[in-house]
N, C-alpha and C positions, 0 to 999 in steps of 0.2 A: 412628588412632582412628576408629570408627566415627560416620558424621556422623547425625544421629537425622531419623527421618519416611524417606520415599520417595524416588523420584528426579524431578524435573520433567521432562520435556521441551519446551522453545519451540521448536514447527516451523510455519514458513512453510507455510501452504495453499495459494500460487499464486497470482491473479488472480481466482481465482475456478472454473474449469472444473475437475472433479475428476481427470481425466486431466492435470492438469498438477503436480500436488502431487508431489515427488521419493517414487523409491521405497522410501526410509530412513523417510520421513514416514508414508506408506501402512503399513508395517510397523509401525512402532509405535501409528498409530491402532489398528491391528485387535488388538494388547496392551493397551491402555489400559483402565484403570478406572473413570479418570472424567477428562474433558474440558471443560475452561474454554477456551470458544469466540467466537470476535469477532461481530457483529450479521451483518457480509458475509459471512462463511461460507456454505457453500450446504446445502441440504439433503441433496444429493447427494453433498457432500463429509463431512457425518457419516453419510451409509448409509454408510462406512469401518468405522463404528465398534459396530455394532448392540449391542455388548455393555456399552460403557462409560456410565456415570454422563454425562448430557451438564446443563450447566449454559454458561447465555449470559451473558455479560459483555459485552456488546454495548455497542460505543461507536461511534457515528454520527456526522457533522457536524452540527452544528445541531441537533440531538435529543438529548434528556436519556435521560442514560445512566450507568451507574456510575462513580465517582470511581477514578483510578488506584488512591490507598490504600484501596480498599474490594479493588480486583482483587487486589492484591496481596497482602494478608490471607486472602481467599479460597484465594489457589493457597499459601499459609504451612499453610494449615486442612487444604486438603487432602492438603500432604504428608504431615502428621502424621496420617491415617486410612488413603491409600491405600500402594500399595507404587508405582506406575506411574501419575506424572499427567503429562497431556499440555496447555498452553497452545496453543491452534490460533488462530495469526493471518495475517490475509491477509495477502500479497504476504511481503515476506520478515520475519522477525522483525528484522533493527536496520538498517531503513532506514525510518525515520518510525514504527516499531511500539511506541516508548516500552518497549525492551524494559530500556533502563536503568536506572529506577525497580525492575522486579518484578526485575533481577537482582541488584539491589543491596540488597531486598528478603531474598532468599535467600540471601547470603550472609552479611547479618546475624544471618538465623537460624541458619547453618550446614546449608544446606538444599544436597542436593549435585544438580546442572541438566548440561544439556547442551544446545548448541543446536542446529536441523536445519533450513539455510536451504531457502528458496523463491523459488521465480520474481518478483522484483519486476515489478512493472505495467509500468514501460518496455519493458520489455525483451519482451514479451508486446504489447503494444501499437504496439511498433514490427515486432513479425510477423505479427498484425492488417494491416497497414496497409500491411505489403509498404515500410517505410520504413525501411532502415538509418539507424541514428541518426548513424552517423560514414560518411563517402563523400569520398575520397581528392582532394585539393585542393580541397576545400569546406570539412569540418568533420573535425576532428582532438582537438575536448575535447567534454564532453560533461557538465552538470550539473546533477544532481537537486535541486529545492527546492521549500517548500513556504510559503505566508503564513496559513497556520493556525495558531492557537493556544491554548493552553489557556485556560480560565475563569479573567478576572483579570490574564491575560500584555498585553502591547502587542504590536499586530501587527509584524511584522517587515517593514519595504516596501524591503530590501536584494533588487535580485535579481543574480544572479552575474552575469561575463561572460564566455560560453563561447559556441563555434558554436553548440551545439544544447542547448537549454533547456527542462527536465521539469518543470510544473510536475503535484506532484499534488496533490488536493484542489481542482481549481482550481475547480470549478466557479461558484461566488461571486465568487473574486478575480482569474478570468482578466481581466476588463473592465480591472480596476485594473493589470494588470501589463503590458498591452499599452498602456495610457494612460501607462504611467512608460516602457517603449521607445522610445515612437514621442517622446518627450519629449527622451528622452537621443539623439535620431538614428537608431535604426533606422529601415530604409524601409518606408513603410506595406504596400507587396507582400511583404514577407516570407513565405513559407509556412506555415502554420499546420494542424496537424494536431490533432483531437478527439478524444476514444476514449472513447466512453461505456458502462459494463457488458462491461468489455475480457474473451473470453475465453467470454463467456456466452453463452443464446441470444438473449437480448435488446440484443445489443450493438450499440450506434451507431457509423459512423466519419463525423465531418465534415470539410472538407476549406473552409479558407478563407485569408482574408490579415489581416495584423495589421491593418492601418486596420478590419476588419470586426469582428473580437473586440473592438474597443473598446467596441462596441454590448453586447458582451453574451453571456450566454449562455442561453437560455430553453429552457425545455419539457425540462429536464435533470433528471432523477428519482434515478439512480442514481450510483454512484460515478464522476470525470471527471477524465480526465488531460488536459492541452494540451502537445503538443510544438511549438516554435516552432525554426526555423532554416533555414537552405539545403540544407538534407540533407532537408526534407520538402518540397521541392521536387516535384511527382509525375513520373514517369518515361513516366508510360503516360498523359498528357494530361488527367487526370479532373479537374473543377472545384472 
């Protein structure tokens, strides 16, 4: 039976650099008819799209932004007018992209999707930085988390225990997550790796120790990842 409206597609943008978006993603931007697009998308990464309908559903940290169920309604709206919509969200779509709300969304409508992953931020961020996240009798697991939450949730101050430790979003709650380590016995030199605007031209890399993140993290405008572990240990002496 034929399922009614368009087809969605949710493709990962990358990090952010438009040369890193896979080339499934790129393909179908340049088809798309209208594009429901996150706040960090770049400008660059919708010159992809010159033809399509672009509308911003832009959801920020700390800045007010559209409710999940309003996005999702949105992309219900536009299946039903276009034949080819595209959801463009940074880093990959279901890794912290709440892409399970809008898929679960579409399939109550009978909305027929496909997804088209992306380069998540670690992994971009750790080639940034020239820092393998896993390095052969050091670190051997490896664990993405985050202490963000929606409007109304309780923060989550679980952090995993793995060698090497992603947090993204951090930039607020790095202070608090290196204050609960160093709490539970981690050593305060532990290596500590920053990645601010990973991928962009305005990208930051800092390069410090956990006793120092505890202070903080300031003068931090754009999106912020913290990797923490022995595997960012740096190779090449840098401080």
């Amino acid at each position: 039976m034929q399922k009614p409206g368009g087809k969605v597609y949710l493709i990962g943008a990358g990090p952010g650099a438009a040369d890193l978006i896979t080339v499934r993603g790129a393909r179908l931007l340049a088809q798309a008819e209208v594009v429901l697009h996150d706040a960090l998308v770049t400008p660059e990464m919708l010159a992809l799209c010159p033809q399509a309908v672009k509308i911003s559903v832009g959801k920020r940290s700390g800045q007010r932004s559209a409710a999940q169920s309003q996005i999702s309604q949105q992309i219900l709206e536009c299946a039903q007018h276009y034949s080819l919509v595209v959801r463009l969200k940074g880093g990959d779509p279901m890794l912290f992209g709440r892409a399970d709300e809008e898929l679960t969304a579409m399939e109550q409508a009978g909305i027929e999707y496909a997804i088209v992953p992306g380069i998540t931020t670690a992994v971009a961020a750790a080639a940034s930085a020239c820092q393998p996240l896993t390095k052969r009798g050091i670190a051997r697991s490896v664990a993405f988390f985050t202490s963000s939450t929606a409007p109304g949730e309780t923060s989550d101050t679980r952090i995993p225990e793995c060698d090497t430790l992603i947090q993204y979003m951090g930039g607020k709650e790095a202070a608090l997550t290196a204050q609960r380590l160093l709490a539970s016995g981690y050593q305060p030199d532990l290596p500590v790796v920053v990645i601010e605007n990973c991928s962009r031209p305005n990208e930051r890399i800092l390069r410090l120790q956990l006793k120092e993140l505890e202070d903080g993290l300031s003068d931090r405008e754009g999106p912020v990842l913290v990797m923490i572990g022995e595997a960012m240990r740096s190779r090449f002496g840098q401080t």
